[in-house]
C-alpha beads as a LAMMPS data file, in Angstrom:
LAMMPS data file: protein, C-alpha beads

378 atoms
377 bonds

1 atom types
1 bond types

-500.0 500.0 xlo xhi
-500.0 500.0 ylo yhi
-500.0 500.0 zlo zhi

Masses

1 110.0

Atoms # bond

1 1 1 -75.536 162.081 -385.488
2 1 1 -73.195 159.279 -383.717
3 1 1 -74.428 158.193 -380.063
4 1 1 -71.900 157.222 -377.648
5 1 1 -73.319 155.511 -374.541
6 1 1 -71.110 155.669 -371.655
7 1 1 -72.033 152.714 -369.707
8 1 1 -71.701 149.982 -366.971
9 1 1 -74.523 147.675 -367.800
10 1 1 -73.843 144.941 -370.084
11 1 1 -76.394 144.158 -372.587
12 1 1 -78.140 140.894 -372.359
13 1 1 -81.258 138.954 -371.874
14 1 1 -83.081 139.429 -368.923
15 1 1 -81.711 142.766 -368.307
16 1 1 -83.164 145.371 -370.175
17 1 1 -83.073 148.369 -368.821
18 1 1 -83.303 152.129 -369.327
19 1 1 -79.715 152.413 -370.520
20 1 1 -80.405 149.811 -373.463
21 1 1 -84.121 150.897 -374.136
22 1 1 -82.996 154.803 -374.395
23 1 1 -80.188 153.004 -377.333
24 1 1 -82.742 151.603 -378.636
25 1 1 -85.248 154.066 -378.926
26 1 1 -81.918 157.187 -380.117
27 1 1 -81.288 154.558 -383.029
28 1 1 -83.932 156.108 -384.944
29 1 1 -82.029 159.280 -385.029
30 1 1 -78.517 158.044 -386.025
31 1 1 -75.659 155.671 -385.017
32 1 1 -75.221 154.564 -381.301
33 1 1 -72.105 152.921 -380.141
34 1 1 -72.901 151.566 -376.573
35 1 1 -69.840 151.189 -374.744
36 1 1 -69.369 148.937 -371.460
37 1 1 -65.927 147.976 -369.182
38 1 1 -65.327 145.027 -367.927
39 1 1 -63.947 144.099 -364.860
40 1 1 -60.694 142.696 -364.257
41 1 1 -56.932 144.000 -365.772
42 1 1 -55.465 143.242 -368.502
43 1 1 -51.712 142.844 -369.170
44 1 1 -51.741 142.918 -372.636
45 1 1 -53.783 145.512 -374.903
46 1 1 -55.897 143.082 -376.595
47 1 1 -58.515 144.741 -379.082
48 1 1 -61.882 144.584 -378.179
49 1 1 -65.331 142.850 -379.200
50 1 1 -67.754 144.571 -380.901
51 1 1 -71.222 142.940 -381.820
52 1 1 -74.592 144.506 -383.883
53 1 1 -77.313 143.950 -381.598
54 1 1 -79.906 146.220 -383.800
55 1 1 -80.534 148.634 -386.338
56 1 1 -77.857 151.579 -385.538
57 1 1 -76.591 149.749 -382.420
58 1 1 -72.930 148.631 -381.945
59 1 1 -71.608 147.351 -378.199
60 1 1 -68.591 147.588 -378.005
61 1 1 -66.453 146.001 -375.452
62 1 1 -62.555 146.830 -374.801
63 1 1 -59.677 144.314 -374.347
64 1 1 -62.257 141.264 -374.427
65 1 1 -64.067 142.447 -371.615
66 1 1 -60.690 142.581 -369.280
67 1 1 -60.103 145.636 -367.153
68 1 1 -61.471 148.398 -365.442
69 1 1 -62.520 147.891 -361.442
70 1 1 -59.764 147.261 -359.254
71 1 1 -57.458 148.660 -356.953
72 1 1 -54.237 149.993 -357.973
73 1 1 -54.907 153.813 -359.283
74 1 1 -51.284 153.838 -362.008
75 1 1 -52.796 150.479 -363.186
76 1 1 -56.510 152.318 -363.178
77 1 1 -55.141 154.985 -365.466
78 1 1 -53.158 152.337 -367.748
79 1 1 -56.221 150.618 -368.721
80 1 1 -58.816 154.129 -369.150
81 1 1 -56.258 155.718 -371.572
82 1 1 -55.971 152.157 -373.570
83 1 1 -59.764 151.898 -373.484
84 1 1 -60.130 155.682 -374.867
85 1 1 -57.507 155.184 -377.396
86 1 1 -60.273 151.700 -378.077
87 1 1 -62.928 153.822 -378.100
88 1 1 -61.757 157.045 -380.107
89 1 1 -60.886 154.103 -382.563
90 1 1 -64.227 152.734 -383.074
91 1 1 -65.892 156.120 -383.186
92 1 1 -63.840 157.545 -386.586
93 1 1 -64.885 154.098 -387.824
94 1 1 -68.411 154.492 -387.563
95 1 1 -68.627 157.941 -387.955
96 1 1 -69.189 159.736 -391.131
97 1 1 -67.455 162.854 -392.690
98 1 1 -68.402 166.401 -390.237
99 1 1 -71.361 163.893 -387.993
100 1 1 -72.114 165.333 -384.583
101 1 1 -70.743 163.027 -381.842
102 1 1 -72.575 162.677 -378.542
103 1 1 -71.286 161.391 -375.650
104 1 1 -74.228 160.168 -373.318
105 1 1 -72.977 159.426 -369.962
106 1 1 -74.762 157.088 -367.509
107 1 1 -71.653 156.663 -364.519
108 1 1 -69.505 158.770 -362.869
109 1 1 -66.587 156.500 -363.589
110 1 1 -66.676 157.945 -367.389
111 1 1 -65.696 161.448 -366.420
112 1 1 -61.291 160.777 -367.452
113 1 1 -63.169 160.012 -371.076
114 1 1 -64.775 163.321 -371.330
115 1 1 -62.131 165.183 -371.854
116 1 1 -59.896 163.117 -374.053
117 1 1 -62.860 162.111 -376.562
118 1 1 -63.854 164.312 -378.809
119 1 1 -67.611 165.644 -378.643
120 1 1 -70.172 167.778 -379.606
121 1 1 -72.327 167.686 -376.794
122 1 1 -72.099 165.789 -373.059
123 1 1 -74.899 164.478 -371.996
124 1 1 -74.864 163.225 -367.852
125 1 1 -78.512 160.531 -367.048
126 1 1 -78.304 160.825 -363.809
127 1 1 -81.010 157.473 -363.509
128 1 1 -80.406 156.319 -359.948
129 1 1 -78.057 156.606 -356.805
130 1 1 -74.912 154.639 -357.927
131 1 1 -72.992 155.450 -354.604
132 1 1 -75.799 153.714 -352.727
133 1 1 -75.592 150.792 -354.988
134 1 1 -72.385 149.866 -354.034
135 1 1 -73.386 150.300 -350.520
136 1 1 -70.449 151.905 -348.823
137 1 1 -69.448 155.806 -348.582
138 1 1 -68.503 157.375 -352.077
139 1 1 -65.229 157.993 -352.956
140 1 1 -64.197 161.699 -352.238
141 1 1 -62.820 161.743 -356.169
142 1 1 -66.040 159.741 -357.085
143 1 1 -68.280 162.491 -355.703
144 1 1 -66.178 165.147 -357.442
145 1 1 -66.320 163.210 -360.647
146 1 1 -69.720 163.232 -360.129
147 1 1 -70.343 166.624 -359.512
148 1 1 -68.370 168.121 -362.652
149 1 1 -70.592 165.891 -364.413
150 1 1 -73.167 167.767 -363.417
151 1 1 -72.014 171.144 -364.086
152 1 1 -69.599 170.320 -367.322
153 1 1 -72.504 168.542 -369.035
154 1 1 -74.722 170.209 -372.070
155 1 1 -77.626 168.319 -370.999
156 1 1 -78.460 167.202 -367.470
157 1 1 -81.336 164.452 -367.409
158 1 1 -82.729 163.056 -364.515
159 1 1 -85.117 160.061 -363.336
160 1 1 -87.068 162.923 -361.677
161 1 1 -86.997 166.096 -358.704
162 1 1 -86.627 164.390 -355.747
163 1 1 -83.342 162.885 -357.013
164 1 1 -82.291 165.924 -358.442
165 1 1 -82.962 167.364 -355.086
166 1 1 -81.108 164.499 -353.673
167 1 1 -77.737 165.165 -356.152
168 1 1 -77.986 168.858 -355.844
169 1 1 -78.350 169.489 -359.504
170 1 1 -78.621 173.262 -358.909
171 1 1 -78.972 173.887 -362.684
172 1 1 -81.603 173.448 -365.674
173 1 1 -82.412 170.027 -366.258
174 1 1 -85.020 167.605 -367.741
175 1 1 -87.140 164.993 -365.764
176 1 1 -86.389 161.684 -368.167
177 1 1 -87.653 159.053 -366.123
178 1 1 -88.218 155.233 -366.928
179 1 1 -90.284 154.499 -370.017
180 1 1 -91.652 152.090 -372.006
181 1 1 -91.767 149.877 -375.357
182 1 1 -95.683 149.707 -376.041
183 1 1 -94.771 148.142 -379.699
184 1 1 -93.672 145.089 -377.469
185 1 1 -95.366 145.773 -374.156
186 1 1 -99.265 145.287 -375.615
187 1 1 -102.432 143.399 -374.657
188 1 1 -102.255 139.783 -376.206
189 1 1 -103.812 136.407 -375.527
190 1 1 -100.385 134.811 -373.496
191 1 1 -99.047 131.873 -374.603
192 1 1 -99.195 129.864 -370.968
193 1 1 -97.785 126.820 -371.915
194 1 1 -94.929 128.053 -373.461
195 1 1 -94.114 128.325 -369.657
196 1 1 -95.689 125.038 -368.551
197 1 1 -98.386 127.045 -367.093
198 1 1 -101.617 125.162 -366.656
199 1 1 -104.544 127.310 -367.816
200 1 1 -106.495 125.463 -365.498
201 1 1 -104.735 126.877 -362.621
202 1 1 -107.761 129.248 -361.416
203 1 1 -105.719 131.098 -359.112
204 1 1 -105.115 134.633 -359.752
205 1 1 -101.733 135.296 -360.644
206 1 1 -99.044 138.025 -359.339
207 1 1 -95.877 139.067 -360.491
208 1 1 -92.866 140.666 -360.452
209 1 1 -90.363 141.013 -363.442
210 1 1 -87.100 142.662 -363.078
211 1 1 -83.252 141.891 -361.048
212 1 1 -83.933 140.001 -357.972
213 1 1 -80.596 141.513 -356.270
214 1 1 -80.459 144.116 -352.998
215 1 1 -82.752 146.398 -354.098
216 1 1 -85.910 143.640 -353.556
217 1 1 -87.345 143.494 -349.770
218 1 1 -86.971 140.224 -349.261
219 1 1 -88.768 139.360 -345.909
220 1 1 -91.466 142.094 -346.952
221 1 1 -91.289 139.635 -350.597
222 1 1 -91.360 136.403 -348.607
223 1 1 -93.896 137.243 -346.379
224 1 1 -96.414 137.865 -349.231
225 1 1 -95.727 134.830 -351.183
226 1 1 -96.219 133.179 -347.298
227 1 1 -99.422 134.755 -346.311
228 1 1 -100.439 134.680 -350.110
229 1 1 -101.317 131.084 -350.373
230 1 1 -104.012 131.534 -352.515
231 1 1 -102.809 133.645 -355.406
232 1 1 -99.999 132.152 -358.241
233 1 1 -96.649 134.180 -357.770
234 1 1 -94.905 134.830 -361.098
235 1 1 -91.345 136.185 -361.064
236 1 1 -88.549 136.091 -364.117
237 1 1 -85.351 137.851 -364.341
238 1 1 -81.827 137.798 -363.500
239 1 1 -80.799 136.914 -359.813
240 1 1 -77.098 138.157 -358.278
241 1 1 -75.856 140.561 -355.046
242 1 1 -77.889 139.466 -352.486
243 1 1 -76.334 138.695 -348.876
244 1 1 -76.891 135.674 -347.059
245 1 1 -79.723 135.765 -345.426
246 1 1 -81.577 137.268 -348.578
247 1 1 -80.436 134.469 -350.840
248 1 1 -81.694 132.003 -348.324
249 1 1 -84.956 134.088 -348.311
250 1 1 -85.086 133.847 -352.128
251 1 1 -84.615 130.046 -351.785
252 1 1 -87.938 129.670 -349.643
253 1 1 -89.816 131.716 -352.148
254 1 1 -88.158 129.306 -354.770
255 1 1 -89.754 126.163 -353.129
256 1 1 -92.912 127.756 -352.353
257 1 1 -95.822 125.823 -353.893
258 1 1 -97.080 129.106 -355.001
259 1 1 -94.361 130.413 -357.213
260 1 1 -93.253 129.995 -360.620
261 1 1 -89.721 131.280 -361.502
262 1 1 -88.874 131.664 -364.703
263 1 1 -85.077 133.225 -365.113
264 1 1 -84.027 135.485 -367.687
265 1 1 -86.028 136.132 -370.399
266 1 1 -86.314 138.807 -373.109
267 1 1 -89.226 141.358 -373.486
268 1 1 -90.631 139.293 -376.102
269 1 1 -91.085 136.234 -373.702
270 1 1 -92.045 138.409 -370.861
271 1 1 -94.817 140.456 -372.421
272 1 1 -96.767 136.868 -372.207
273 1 1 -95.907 136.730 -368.663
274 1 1 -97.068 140.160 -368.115
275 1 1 -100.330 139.277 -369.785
276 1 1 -101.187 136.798 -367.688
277 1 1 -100.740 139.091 -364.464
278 1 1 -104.275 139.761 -362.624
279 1 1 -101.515 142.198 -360.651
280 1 1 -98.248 143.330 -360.246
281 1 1 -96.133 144.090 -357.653
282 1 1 -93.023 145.941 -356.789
283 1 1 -91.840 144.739 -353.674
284 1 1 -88.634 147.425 -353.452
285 1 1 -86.134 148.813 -350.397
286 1 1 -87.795 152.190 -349.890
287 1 1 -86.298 153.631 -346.236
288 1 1 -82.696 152.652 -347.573
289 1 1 -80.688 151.457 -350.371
290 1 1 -80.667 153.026 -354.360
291 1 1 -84.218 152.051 -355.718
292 1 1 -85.850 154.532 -353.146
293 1 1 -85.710 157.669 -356.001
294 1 1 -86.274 155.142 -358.440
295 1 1 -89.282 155.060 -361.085
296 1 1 -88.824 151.421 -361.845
297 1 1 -89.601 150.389 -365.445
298 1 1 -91.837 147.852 -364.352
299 1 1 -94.137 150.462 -363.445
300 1 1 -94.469 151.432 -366.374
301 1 1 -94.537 147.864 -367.970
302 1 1 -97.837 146.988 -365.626
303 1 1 -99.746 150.266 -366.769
304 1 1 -98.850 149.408 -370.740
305 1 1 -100.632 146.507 -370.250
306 1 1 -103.607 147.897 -368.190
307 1 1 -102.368 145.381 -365.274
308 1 1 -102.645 147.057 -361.931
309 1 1 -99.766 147.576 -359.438
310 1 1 -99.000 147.707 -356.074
311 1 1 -95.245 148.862 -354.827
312 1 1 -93.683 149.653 -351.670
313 1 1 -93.820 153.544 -351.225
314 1 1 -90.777 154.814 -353.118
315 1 1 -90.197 158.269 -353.380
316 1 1 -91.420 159.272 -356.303
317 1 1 -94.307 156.917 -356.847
318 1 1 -96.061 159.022 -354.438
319 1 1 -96.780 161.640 -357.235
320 1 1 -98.945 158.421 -358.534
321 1 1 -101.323 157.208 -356.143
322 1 1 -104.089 156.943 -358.664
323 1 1 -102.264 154.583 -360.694
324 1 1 -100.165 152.700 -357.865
325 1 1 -101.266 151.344 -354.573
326 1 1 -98.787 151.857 -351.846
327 1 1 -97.792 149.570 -349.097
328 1 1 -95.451 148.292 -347.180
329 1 1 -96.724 145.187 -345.116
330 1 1 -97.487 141.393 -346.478
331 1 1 -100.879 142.670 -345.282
332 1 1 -100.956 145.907 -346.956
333 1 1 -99.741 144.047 -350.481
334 1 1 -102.766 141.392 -350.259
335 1 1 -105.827 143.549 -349.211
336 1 1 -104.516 145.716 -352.484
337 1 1 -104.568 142.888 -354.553
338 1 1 -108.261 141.737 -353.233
339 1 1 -109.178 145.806 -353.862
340 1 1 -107.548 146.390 -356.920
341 1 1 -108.734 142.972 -358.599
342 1 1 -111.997 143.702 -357.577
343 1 1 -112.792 146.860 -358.639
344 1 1 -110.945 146.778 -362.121
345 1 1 -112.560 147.917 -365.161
346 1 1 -112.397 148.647 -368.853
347 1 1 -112.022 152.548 -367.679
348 1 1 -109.309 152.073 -365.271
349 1 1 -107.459 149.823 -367.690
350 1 1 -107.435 152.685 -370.281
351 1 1 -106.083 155.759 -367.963
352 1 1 -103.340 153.023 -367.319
353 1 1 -102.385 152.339 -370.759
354 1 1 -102.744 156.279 -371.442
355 1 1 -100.012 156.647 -369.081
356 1 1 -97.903 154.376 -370.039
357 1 1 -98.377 155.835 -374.146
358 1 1 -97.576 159.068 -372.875
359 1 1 -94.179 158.027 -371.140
360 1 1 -93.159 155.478 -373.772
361 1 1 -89.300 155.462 -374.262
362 1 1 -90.081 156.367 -377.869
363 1 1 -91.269 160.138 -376.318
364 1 1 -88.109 160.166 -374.055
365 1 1 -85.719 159.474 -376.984
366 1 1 -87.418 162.342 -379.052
367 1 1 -87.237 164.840 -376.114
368 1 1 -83.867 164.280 -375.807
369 1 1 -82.426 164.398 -379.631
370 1 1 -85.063 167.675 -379.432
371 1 1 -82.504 169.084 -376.528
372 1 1 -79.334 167.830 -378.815
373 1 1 -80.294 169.561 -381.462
374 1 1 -80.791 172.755 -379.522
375 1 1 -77.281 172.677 -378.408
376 1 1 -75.863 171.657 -382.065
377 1 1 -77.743 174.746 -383.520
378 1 1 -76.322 177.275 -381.017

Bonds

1 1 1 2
2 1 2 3
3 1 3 4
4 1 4 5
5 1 5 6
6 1 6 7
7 1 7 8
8 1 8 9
9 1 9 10
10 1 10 11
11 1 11 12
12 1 12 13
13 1 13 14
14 1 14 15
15 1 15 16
16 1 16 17
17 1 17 18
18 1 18 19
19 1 19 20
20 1 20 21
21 1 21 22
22 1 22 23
23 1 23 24
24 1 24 25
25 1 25 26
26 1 26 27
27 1 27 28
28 1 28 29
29 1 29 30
30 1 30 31
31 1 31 32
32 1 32 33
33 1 33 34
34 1 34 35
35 1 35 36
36 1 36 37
37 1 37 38
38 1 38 39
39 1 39 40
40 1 40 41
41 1 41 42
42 1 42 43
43 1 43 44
44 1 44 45
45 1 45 46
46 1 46 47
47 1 47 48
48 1 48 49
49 1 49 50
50 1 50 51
51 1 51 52
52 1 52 53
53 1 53 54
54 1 54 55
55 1 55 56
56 1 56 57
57 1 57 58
58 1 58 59
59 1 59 60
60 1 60 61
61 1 61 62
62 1 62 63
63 1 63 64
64 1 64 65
65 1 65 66
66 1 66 67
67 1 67 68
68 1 68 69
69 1 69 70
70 1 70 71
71 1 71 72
72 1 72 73
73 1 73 74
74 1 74 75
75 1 75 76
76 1 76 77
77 1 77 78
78 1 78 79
79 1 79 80
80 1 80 81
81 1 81 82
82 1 82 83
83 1 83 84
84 1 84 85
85 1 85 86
86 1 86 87
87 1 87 88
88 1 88 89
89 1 89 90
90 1 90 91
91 1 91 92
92 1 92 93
93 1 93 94
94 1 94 95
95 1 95 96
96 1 96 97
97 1 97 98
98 1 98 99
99 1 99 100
100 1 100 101
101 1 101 102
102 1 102 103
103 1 103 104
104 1 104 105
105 1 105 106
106 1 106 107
107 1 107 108
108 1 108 109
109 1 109 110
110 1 110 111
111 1 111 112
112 1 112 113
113 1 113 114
114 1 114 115
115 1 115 116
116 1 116 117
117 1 117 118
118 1 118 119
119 1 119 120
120 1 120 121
121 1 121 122
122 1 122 123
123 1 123 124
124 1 124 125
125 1 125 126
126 1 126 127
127 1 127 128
128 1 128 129
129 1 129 130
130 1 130 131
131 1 131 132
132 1 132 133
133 1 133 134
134 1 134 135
135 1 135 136
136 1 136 137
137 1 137 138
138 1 138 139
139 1 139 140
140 1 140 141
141 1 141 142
142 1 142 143
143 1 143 144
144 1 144 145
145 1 145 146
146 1 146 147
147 1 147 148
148 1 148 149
149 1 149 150
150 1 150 151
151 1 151 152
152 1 152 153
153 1 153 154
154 1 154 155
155 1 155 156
156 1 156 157
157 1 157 158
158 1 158 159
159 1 159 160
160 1 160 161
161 1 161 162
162 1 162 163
163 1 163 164
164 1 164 165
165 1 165 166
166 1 166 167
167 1 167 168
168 1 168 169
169 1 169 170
170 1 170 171
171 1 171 172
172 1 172 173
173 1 173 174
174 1 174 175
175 1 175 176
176 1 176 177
177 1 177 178
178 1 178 179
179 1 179 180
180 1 180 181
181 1 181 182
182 1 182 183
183 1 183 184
184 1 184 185
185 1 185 186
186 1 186 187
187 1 187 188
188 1 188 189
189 1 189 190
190 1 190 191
191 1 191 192
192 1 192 193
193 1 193 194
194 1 194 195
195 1 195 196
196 1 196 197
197 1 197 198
198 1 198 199
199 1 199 200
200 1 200 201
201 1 201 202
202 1 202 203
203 1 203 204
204 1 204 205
205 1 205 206
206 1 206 207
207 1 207 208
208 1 208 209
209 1 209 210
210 1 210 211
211 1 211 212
212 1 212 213
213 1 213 214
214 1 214 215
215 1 215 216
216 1 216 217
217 1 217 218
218 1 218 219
219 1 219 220
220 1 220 221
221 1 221 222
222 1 222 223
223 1 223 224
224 1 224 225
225 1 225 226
226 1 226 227
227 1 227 228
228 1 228 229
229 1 229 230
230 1 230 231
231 1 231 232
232 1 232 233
233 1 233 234
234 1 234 235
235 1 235 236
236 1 236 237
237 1 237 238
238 1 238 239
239 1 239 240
240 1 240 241
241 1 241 242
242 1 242 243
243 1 243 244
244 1 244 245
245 1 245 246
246 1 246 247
247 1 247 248
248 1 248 249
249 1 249 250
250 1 250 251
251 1 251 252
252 1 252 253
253 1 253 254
254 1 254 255
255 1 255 256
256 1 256 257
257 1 257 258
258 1 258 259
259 1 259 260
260 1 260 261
261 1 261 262
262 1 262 263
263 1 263 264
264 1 264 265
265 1 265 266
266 1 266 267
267 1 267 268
268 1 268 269
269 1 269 270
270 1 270 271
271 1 271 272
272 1 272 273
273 1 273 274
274 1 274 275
275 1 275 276
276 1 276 277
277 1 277 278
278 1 278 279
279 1 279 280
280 1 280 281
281 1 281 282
282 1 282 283
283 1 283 284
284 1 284 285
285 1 285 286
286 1 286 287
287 1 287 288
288 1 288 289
289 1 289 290
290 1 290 291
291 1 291 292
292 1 292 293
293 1 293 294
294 1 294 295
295 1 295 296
296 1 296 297
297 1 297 298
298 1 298 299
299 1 299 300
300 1 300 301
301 1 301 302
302 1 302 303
303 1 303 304
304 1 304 305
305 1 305 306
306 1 306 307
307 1 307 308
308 1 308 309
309 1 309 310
310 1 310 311
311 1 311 312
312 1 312 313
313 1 313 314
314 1 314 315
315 1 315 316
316 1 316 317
317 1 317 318
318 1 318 319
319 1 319 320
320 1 320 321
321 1 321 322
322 1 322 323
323 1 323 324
324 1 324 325
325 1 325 326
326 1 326 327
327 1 327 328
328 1 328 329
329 1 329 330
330 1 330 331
331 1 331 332
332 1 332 333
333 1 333 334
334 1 334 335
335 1 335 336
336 1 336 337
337 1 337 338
338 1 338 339
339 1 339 340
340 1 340 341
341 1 341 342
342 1 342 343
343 1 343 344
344 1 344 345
345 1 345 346
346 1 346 347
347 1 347 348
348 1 348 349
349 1 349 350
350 1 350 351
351 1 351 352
352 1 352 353
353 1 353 354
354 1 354 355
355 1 355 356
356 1 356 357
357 1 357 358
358 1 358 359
359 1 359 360
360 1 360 361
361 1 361 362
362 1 362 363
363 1 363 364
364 1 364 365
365 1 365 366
366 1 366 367
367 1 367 368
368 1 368 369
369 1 369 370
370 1 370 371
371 1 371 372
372 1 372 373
373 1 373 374
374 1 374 375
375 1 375 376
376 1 376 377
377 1 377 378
């Protein structure tokens, strides 16, 4: 079986996310070609990069990461027909004699490919709200691509019901939401001075590990790094759309004598950070914006490790009060952290790890090559 992921999201450290841990995790079960545009047009037809980043893994990007956002529609379709032609390329190459090919798509954008690569089964993640991402009103053909996505696809997956609700998917489909790695994501004795940490900083520590970009509150962020004088705040990960006023926000919390920031880093590196958590916290945009449906994969992170968490109320968390603590004041966030710290134990620490076992990405991948197979055999 040959994997084709239809994505967006580069692959790189400091930004792991569901798109490359479900690659990883499908590697077991065959080839997977992971397949991301780039950004800007190109005049000439250039071939494209391709680089093994794993066992069964193969990215794969067209015309040396030249062209695919931008304006002009005849130049639009130029560039998607040379980057199928790319792409139809690369899968006979890797594919062997009669091998089931499955396209796995993760954006709407991907929809002219559907039809003019050949597959045995389409399968449409529908992981978060991409329109509100880009934070304008869809497209009218974007919505429509969108939707036959929907109901062309073999399998539908989503993050979970109340974005299904939220997309209309008014057909069978399978809750697939964030996971996690527990081979890497594990209890260990953390390596502080690998991160000039002084382990005879008594404070306790918080952290949050993930994009700092418009989905993070940052007044509700900067307000609890203010107020939270007393704890050690311990953030890593890559930084980028933010307005104005956010990015001067972020700059506070940078010179705050109370925060360590640590940039990119892979999940290697940042399973010692993790470990060295007393909590975590997920300070999200939950009345507006695209991480309100989300089940962040931090979430599950924190419970792999034991660690526990306190989040802004998003959507779906709410299914999870006994494992999350919901807020959404500076106020709210610290009395949790006093609660939570306090009344920890080995017990509590287990049901969290339990959790996280039983939603590792390793039990997504198999659920889903369980549904391929299904389809294959019919």
């Amino acid at each position: 079986m040959i994997f084709v992921h239809l994505t967006t999201t580069s692959w790189k450290i400091g930004q792991v996310m569901s798109r490359q841990a479900m690659t990883r995790a499908l590697s077991k079960y065959g080839m997977n070609l992971y397949f991301t545009p780039a950004v800007t047009f190109a005049l000439k037809g250039n071939d494209g990069l391709e680089e093994k980043a794993d066992r069964n893994i193969i990215l794969l990007k067209p015309s040396s990461e030249k062209g695919f956002i931008y304006r002009n529609e005849r130049l639009k379709k130029i560039q998607i027909n040379r980057q199928i032609h790319w792409l139809q390329k690369k899968i006979d190459q890797y594919r062997a004699p009669n091998e089931p090919i499955v396209l796995y798509v993760w954006h709407y954008m991907f929809y002219p490919f559907v039809h003019q690569i050949s597959h045995d089964v389409l399968v449409f993640h529908i992981y978060d709200d991409v329109f509100m991402y880009y934070n304008s009103s869809p497209r009218k053909n974007d919505v429509i691509a969108e939707r036959h996505l929907i109901e062309e696809a073999d399998i539908v997956l989503v993050v979970g019901e109340d974005l299904a609700r939220h997309k209309n998917v008014n057909r069978p489909w399978i809750p697939c939401p964030g996971g996690v790695n527990m081979s890497i994501f594990k209890r260990m004795e953390p390596d502080l001075e690998a991160f000039g940490l002084d382990s005879g900083d008594h404070r306790k520590k918080a952290g949050y590990f993930g994009r700092f970009n418009s989905k993070i509150d940052f007044p509700l962020l900067w307000e609890i790094v203010r107020k939270g004088s007393n704890y050690l705040f311990l953030f890593a990960g890559l930084t980028g759309n933010m307005n104005a006023a956010d990015q001067k926000l972020w700059q506070a919390i940078l010179d705050s004598e109370n925060v360590r920031y640590f940039g990119p880093k892979s999940q290697q590196e940042l399973v010692h950070l993790y470990n060295a958590l007393d909590v975590g916290l997920m300070p999200y945009h939950y009345k507006k914006g695209w991480s309100q449906f989300a089940i962040p994969l931090k979430f599950t992170e924190f419970l792999a490790l034991g660690k526990p968490v306190v989040s802004t109320p998003l959507i779906p968390l709410k299914k999870f009060t006994d494992l999350v603590s919901l807020e959404d004041t500076a106020e709210g966030f610290l009395h949790a952290f006093e609660r939570l710290i306090e009344t920890d134990s080995p017990e509590i620490q287990a049901r969290r790890i339990a959790f996280a076992r039983s939603n590792s990405w390793e039990n997504r991948a198999k659920t889903v090559y369980e549904e391929i197979a299904k389809k294959l055999k019919k």
